[in-house]
C-alpha positions as CSV (number, residue, x, y, z in Angstrom):
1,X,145.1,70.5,61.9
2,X,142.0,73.2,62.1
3,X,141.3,73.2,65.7
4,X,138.5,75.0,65.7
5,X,136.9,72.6,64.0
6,X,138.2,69.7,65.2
7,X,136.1,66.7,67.4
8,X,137.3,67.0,71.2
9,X,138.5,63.1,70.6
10,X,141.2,64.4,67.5
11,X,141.7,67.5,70.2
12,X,142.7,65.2,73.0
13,X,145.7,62.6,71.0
14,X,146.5,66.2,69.2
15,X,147.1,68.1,72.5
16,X,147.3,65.9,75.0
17,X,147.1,67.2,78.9
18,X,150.1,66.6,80.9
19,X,150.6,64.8,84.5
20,X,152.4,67.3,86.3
21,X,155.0,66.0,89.2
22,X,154.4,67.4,92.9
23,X,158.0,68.6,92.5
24,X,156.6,70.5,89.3
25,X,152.9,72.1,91.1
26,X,155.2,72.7,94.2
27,X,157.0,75.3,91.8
28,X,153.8,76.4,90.1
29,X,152.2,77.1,94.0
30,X,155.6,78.6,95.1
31,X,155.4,81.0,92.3
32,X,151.5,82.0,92.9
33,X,152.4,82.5,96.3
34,X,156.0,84.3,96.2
35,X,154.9,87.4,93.6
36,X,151.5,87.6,96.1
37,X,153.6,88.5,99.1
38,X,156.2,90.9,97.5
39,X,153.4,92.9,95.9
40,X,152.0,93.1,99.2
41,X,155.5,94.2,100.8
42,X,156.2,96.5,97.5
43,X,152.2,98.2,99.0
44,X,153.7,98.7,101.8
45,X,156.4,100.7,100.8
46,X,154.4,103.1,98.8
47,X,152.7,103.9,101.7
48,X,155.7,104.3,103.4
49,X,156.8,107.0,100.5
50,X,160.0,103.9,100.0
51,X,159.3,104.1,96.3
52,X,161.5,106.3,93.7
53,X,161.2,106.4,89.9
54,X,164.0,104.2,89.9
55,X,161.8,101.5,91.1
56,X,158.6,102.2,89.1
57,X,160.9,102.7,85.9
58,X,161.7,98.8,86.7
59,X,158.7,97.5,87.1
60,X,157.2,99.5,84.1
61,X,159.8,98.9,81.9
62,X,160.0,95.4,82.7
63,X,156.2,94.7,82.5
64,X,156.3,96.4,79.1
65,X,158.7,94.1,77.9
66,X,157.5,90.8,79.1
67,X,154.0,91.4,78.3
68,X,154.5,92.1,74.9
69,X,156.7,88.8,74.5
70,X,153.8,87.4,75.9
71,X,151.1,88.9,73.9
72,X,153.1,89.5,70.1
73,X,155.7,85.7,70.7
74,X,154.1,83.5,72.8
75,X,150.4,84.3,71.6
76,X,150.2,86.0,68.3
77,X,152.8,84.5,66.3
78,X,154.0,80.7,68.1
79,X,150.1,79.8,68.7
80,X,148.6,81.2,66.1
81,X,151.3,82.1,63.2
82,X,149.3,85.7,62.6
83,X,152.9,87.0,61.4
84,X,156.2,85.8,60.3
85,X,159.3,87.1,62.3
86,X,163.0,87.3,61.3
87,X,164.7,84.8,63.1
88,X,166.2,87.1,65.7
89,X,163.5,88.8,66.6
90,X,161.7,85.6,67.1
91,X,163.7,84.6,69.3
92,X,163.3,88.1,71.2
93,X,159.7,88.0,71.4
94,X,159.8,84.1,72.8
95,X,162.7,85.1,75.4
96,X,160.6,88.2,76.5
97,X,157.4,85.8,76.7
98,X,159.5,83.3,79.0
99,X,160.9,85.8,81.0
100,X,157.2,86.5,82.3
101,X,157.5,83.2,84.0
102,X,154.4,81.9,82.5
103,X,156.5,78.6,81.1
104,X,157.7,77.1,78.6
105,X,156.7,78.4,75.4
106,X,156.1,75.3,73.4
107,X,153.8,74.4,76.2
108,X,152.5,77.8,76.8
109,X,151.5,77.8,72.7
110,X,150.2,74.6,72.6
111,X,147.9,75.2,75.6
112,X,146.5,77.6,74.6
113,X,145.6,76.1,71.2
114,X,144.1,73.3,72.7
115,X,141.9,76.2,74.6
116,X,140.8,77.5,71.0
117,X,139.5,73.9,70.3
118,X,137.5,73.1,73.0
119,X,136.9,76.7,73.8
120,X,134.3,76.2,77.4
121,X,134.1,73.0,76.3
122,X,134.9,69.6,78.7
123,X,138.8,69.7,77.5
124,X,139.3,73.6,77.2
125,X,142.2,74.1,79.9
126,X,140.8,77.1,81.9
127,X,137.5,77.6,81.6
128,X,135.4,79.7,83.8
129,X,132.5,76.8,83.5
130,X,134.6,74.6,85.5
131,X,134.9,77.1,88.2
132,X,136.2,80.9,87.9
133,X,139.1,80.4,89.9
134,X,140.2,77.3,88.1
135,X,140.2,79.6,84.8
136,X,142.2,81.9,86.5
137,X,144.6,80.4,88.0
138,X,143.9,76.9,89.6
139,X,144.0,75.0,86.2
140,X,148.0,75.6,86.6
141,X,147.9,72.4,89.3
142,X,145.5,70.6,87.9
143,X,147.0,69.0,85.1
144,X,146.0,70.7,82.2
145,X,149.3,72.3,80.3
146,X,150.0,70.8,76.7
147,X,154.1,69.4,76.9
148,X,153.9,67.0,74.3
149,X,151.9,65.7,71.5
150,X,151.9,66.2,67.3
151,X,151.0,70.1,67.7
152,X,153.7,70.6,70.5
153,X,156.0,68.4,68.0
154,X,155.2,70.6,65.1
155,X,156.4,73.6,66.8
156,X,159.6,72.2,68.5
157,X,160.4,71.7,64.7
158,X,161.1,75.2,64.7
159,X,164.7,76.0,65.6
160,X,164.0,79.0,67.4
161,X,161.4,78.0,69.1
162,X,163.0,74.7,70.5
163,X,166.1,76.9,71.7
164,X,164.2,79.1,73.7
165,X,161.9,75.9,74.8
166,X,164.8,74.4,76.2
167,X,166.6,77.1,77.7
168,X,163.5,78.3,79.4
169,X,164.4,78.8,82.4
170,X,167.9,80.7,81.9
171,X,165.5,83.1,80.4
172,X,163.1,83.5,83.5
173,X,166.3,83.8,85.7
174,X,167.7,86.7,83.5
175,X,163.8,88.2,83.9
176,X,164.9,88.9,87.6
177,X,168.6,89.5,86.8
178,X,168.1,92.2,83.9
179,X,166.3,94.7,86.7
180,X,168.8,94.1,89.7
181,X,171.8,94.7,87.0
182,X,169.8,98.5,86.2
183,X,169.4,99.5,89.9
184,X,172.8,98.0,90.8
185,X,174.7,100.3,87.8
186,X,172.3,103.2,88.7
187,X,172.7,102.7,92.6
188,X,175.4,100.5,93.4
189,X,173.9,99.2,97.0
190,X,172.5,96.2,98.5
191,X,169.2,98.0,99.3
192,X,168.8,99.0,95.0
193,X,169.4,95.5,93.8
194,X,166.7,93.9,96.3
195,X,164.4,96.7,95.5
196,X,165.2,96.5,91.5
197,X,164.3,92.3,92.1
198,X,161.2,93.2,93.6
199,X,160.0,95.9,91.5
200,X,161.3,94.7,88.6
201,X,161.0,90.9,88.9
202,X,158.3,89.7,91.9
203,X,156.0,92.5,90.7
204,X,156.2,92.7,87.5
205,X,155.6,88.8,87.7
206,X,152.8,89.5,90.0
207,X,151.0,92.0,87.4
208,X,151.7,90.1,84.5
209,X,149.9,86.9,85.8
210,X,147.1,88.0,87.0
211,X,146.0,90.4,84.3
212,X,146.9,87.5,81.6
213,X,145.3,85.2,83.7
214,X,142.1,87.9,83.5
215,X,141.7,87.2,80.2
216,X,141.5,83.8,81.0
217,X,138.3,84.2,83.6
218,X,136.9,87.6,83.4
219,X,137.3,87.6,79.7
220,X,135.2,84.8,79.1
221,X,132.4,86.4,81.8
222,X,132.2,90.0,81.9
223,X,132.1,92.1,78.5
224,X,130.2,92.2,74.9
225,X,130.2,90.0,72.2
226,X,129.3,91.8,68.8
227,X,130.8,88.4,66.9
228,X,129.8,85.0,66.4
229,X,132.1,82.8,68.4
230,X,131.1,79.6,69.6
231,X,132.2,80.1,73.3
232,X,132.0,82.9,76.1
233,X,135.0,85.0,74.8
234,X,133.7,88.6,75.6
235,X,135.1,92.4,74.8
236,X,136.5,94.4,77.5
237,X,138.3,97.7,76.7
238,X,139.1,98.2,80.6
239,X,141.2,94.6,80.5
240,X,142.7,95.9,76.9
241,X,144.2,98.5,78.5
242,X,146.2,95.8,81.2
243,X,146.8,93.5,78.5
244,X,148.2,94.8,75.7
245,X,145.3,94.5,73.6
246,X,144.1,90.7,74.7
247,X,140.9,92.2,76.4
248,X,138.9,92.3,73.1
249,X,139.0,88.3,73.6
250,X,135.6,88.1,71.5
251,X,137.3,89.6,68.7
252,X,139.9,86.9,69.3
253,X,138.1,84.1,69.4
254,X,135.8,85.1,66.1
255,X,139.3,85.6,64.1
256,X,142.0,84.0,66.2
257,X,144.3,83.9,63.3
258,X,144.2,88.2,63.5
259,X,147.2,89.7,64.4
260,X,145.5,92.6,65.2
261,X,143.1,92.2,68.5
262,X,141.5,95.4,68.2
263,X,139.9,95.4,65.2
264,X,138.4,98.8,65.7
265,X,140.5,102.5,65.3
266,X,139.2,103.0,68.6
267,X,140.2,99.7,70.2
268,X,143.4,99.9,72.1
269,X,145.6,97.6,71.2
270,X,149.1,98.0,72.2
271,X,150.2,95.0,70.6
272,X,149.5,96.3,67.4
273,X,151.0,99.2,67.9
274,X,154.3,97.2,68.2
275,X,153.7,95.4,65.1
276,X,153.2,98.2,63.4
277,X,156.5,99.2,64.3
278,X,158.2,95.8,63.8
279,X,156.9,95.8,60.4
280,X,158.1,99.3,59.5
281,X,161.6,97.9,60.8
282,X,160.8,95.3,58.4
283,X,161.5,92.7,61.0
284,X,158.1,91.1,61.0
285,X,156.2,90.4,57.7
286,X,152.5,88.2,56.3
287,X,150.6,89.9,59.0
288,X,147.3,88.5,58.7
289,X,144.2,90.4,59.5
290,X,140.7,89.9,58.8
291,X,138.7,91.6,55.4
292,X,136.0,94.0,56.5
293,X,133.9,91.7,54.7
294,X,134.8,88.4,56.9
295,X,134.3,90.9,60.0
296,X,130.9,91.8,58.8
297,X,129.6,88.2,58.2
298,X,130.5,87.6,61.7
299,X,129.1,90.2,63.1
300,X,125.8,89.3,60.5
301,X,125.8,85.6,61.7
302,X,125.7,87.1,65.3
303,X,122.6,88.8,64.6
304,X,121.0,86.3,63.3
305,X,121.7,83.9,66.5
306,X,120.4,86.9,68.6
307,X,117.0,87.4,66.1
308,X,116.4,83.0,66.7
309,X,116.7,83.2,70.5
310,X,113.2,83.2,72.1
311,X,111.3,85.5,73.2
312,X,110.7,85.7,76.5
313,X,106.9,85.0,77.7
């Protein structure tokens, strides 16, 4: 199914939204509202002078990890196939997206291409026309993940992809057990495992949401937009540089299929960096990018729209 050109009624039986249980938004609110009060703690150590390189080395390394799972697994290749992985590091990239505790990946995947559908449409999960809180981060109790339905079949087809799906959360545990093992074999004290959870798991969870979540809100409010999209999606080089490369989210939207976001030299895009490398490893292969001739009759059908708008009186 072409989503982006499908009617909102196909959309909806395609990717349909979810009724969440209060045991299940309980957890969703628990973990807004657990990573917001140990970033706050983890401020108030720095400005105690309570953080070491031990600590920001965690967090860091950690952040690294996960949002690249998030950004090259979860996004680039399981929603929008942009590249074909070897089966191992498949899995890797969809274990480092769960690990950011942003669920499921099935569901995450299939989310966010009903999102591309009904992009700031009625039906688009998170957009910032139904509220810019609710793109950012209230649309997570409100009933509007994918979790079942013929795209979120398709993709549990997928072997690796239903493994990781189902182990999901033995993944987000080890995403706070991985950085108390490191502190623990570096310092072996109760003080160096709490402190390698928090920097390392709450805060790195903390970081991770909210500048994903960005993308969500700011990205379809603040920024340019040199291509014809059909939605909001707008260019931001300061969120790029939080997001691995998401922030140029008008580029997205224009060729979502791109595994490149940053379709410029000077773009930053960390995330293709990474596949850069993958693909020199020769562990990643059919990465798709768009012609310079598709880009430039985008970027001639968004001049055109902009020469038809009125003038003003």
């Amino acid at each position: 199914m072409e989503t982006m050109d499908a009617q909102p009624g196909d959309v909806k039986r395609h990717f349909p939204f979810h009724q969440d249980s209060l045991f299940n938004k309980g957890l969703v609110v628990t973990f807004l509202i657990l990573p917001l009060m140990a970033a706050v703690y983890a401020l108030n150590q720095v400005i105690r002078h309570e953080v070491g390189w031990l600590e920001i080395g965690l967090f860091l390394g950690m952040w690294a990890f996960t949002g690249l799972g998030v950004t090259l697994g979860l996004h680039r290749m399981l929603t929008h196939h942009s590249i074909v992985a070897r089966a191992p590091t498949r899995a890797l990239l969809l274990i480092a997206g769960s690990m950011s505790l942003q669920g499921p990946p099935v569901d995450w995947a299939a989310t966010h291409q009903r999102h591309h559908a009904l992009s700031d449409r009625e039906g688009d999960p998170h957009s910032p026309k139904d509220g810019f809180w609710h793109a950012h981060c209230l649309w997570l109790v409100r009933n509007r993940f994918v979790r079942a339905g013929p795209a979120h079949d398709k993709m549990m087809a997928d072997p690796v992809a239903r493994f990781v799906q189902r182990t999901w959360v033995a993944w987000a545990i080890l995403g706070f057990a991985i950085p108390a093992a490191i502190a623990f074999a570096i310092h072996p004290t109760v003080l160096s495992v709490l402190n390698g959870v928090l920097w390392g798991g709450f805060v790195r969870v903390f970081v991770g949401h909210h500048t994903t979540w960005s993308v969500n809100s700011m990205g379809h409010v603040f920024g340019t937009r040199p291509f014809a999209s059909g939605e909001n999606s707008r260019n931001s080089w300061i969120l790029a540089l939080f997001t691995w490369g998401e922030g140029w989210h008008n580029n997205h939207h224009a060729f979502p299929n791109s595994a490149f976001i940053g379709l410029r030299w000077y773009q930053i895009d960390i995330g293709r960096w990474a596949l850069r490398a993958l693909q020199a490893l020769g562990q990643i292969r059919a990465v798709h990018v768009p012609t310079r001739d598709h880009r430039a009759a985008r970027l001639r059908r968004n001049l055109g729209a902009r020469n038809r708008l009125p003038r003003p009186a």
